[in-house]
N, C-alpha and C positions, 0 to 999 in steps of 0.2 A: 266455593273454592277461593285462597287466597289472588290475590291480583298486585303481583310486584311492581313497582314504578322503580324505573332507574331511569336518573336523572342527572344527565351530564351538565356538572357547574366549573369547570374547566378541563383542560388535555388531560390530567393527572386527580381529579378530584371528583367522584360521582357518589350521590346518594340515591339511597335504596328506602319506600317506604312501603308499608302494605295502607292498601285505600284503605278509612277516609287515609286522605294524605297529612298523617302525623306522625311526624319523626318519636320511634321508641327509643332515641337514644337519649340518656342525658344531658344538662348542660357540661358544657366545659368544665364551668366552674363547680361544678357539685360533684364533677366526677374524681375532679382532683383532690376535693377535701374530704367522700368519703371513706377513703382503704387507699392511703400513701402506700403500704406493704404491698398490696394489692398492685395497685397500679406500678411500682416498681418493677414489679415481676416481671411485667409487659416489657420493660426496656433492658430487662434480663433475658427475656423471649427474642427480641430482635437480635439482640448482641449474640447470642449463642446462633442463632443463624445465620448470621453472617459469618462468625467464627467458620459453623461448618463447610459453608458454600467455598469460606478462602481454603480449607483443607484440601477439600476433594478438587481444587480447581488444577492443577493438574492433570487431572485424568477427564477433564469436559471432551463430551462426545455427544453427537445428534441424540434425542432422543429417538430411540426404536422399536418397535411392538417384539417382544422377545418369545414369544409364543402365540398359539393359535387361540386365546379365549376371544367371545365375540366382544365386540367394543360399540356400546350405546352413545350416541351425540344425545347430551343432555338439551341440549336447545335446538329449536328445529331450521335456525339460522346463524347468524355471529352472535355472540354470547350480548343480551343489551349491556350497554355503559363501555366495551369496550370495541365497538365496531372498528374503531378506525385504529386501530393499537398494532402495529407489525412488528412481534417479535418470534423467534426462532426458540423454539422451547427444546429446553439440553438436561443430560442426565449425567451426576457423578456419581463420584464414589469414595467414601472418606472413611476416616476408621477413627469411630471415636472410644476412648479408653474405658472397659470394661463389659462394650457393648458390642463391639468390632467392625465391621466394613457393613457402611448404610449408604445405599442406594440414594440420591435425592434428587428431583425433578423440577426445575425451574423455567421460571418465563412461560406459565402456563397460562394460554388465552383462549383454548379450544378445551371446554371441560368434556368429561366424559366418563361413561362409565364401565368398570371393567367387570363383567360377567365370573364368578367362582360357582359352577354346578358341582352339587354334592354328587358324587358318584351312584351309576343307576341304580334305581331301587332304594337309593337312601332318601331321597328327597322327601321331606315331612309338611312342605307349604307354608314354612315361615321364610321370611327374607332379612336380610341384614343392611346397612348403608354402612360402609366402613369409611373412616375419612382420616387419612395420617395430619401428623403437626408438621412445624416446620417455621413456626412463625410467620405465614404467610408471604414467607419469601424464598419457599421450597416445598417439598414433598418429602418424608422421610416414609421411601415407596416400598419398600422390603421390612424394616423395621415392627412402620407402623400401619402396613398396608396388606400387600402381598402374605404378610407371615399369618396376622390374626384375620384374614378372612378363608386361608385356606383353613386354619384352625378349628374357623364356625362349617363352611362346607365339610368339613371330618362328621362333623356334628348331624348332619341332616340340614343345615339352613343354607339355602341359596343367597350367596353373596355379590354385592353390586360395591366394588369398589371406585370412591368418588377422587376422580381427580379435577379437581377445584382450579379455579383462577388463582395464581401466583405468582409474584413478583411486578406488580401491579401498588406497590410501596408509592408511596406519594411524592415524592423524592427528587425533585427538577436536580437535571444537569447540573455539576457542578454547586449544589446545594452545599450547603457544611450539613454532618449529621448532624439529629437534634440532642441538642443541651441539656432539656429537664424533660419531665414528666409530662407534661404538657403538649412537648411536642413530638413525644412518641404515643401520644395518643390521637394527635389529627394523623403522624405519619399511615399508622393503622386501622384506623377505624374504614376510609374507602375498603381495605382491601381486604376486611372484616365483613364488611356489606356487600361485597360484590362475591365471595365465600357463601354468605348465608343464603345468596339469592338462587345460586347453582345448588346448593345442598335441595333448598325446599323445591326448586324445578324438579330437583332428579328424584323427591318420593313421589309428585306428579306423574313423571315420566313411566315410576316403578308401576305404581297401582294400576296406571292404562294400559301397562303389557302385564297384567296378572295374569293372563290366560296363557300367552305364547310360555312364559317362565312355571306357570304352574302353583302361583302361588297365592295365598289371600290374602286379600289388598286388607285385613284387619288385624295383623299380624305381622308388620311391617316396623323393623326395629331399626335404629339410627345411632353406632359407637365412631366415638373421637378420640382423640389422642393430642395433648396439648393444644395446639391451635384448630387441630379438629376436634377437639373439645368444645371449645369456644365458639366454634361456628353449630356445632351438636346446638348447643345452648340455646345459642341466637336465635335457630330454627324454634325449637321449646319454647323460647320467652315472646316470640316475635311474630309468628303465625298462627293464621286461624287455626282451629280445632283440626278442621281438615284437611291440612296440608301440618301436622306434624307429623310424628314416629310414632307407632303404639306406644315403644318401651325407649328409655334410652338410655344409655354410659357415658359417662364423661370422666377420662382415664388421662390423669395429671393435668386439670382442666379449670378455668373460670370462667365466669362470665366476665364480661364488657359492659353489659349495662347493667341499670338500676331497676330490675322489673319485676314486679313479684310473680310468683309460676300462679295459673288461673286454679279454680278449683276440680278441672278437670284435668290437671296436667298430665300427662304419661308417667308411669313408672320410670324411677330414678334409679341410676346404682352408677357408685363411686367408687374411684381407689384412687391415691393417695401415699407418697410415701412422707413420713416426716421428718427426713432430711431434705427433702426436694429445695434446692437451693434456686432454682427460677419462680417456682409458681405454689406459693405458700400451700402447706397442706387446709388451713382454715379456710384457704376457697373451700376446698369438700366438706367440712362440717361446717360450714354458712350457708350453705345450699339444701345442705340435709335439712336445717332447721326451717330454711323456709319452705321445702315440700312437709316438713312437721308442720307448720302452724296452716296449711289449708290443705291439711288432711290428707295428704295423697302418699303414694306407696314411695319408700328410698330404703336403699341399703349403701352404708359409708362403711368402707374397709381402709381404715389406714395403719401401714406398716412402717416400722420405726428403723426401714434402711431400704434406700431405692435409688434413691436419688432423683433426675429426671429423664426423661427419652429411656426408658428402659427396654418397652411394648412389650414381648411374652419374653426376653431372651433371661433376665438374667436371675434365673432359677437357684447360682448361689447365694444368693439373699433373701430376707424375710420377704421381699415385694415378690420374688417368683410363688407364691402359693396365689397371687388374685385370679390367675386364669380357674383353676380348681370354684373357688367360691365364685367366677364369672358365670361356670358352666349351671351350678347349683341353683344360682338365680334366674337365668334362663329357663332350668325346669319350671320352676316355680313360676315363671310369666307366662307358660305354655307354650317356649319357644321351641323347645325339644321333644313334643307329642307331635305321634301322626296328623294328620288334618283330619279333621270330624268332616261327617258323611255331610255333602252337598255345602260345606264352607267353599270349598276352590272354584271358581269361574269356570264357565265352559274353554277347555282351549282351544287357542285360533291359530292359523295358520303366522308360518313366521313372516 
């Protein structure tokens, strides 16, 4: 089982490593020289979040639990690296052009998970990890959350959507924002690692209640959405065998590091638009290639109009057909067959 180390190096700056203790990030310097495109993107990710947090800031209100699904504490005490961090986590509501009024969730320091059962009798024993974007300085919760996990519960697959550590930006008081490339990549990367550390907790958390949920811990899938892309990935590129995803998505997504996928990696699937004006569509077919060169299963879908932050809504465009070829691929991982005789766990009491 993997063994996270988080490691508080100042009020605002923690790193995250899986033992031995060797950092999978790259250096600084190699990350800047190899994908300028690439790494711009990132400071096209931050900027657009911020953009949307000043939209919706009018409308900031407490966050509130808006219905009765059950809600899992991914960590069985304060989240590590941010123990001593007090902030009040709030929810707006912004509308951005094309896509319309998106939910977003910040200042999130209590991760957690939110339960989507498939209606009775439909349950098939696969499981989902849904994790919206946001740039890591929000949640886009309806979007890229709420909409595609009830999509997969339509489906038969029990859904466990992750709400992540957020606004956790590295960013002292009074700080000027950063300049170049460089320093939107230390502003990011803490809050990149303290993401992936909650992701890979909460498939832990998942396969230990296989039984109360009903499902098999070997069948266990991990989709992201721009920044939950990214953190998808990290989990992929970053931990042991045993603590990743069977299968996973990474839906208008890159990585962050430099790391080649192992030869056991998980099934891959991609989409992609290529207009996507934040996060180049060649992340997806650079990803594909290197699940091609150590043999492991991908499928890259990229359509030639989407844009970015799309998640399932905007069906007038070439990018609304990936949920259709999402579903196709899920047959095909055996995410959408009943569960075979004596796969599911005994179940336990809740």
């Amino acid at each position: 089982m993997t063994k996270w180390l988080v490691q508080a190096n100042s009020a605002s700056h923690v790193g995250l490593f899986r033992e031995p203790c060797k950092t999978p990030v790259i250096s600084l310097n190699k990350r800047i020289t190899m994908n300028v495109r690439a790494l711009r993107a990132l400071a096209n990710l931050a900027t657009a979040t911020a953009l949307l947090l000043m939209i919706a800031a009018p409308t900031v209100s407490q966050a509130v639990q808006t219905d009765d699904r059950e809600i899992i504490q991914v960590w069985p005490g304060p989240a590590p690296g941010t123990e001593n961090k007090a902030m009040v986590e709030t929810q707006t509501e912004g509308n951005l052009p094309g896509v319309g009024k998106v939910q977003v969730k910040t200042n999130v320091n209590v991760p957690t998970l939110t339960v989507f059962r498939p209606a009775n009798g439909k349950a098939n024993g696969a499981a989902m990890v849904v994790l919206p974007g946001g740039g890591f300085g929000g949640l886009a919760w309806d979007l890229e959350g709420t909409e595609p996990a009830q999509w997969l519960a339509d489906r038969g697959i029990t859904v466990f959507l992750l709400k992540y550590r957020v606004g956790h930006l590295a960013l002292a008081p009074g700080q000027a924002p950063p300049k170049d490339i460089a320093e939107v990549l230390r502003l990011m990367e803490p809050a990149r690692l303290l993401a992936v550390a909650d992701a890979a907790q909460a498939l832990k958390v998942i396969r230990g209640m296989a039984g109360k949920f009903g499902i098999d811990p070997q069948r266990v899938g991990m989709i992201g959405f721009s920044a939950g892309a990214i953190t998808t990935l990290g989990v992929v590129l970053q931990a042991e065998a045993s603590s990743r995803p069977n299968i996973a998505a990474s839906i208008y997504g890159m990585p962050m590091i430099e790391t080649a996928p192992t030869s056991d990696a998980p099934p891959l699937f991609l989409v992609h638009a290529q207009d996507d004006g934040l996060v180049p569509a060649e992340s997806s077919t650079k990803l594909f290639e290197l699940w091609q060169k150590v043999k492991r299963p991908a499928e890259v879908h990229i359509y030639s109009k989407g844009g970015h932050g799309f998640g399932m809504r905007r069906n007038d465009l070439p990018i609304g057909h990936w949920p259709p070829a999402f579903e196709a691929w899920l047959k095909s991982q055996g995410m959408l067959e009943p569960a075979k005789a004596g796969s599911l766990p005994v179940p336990t009491a809740n």
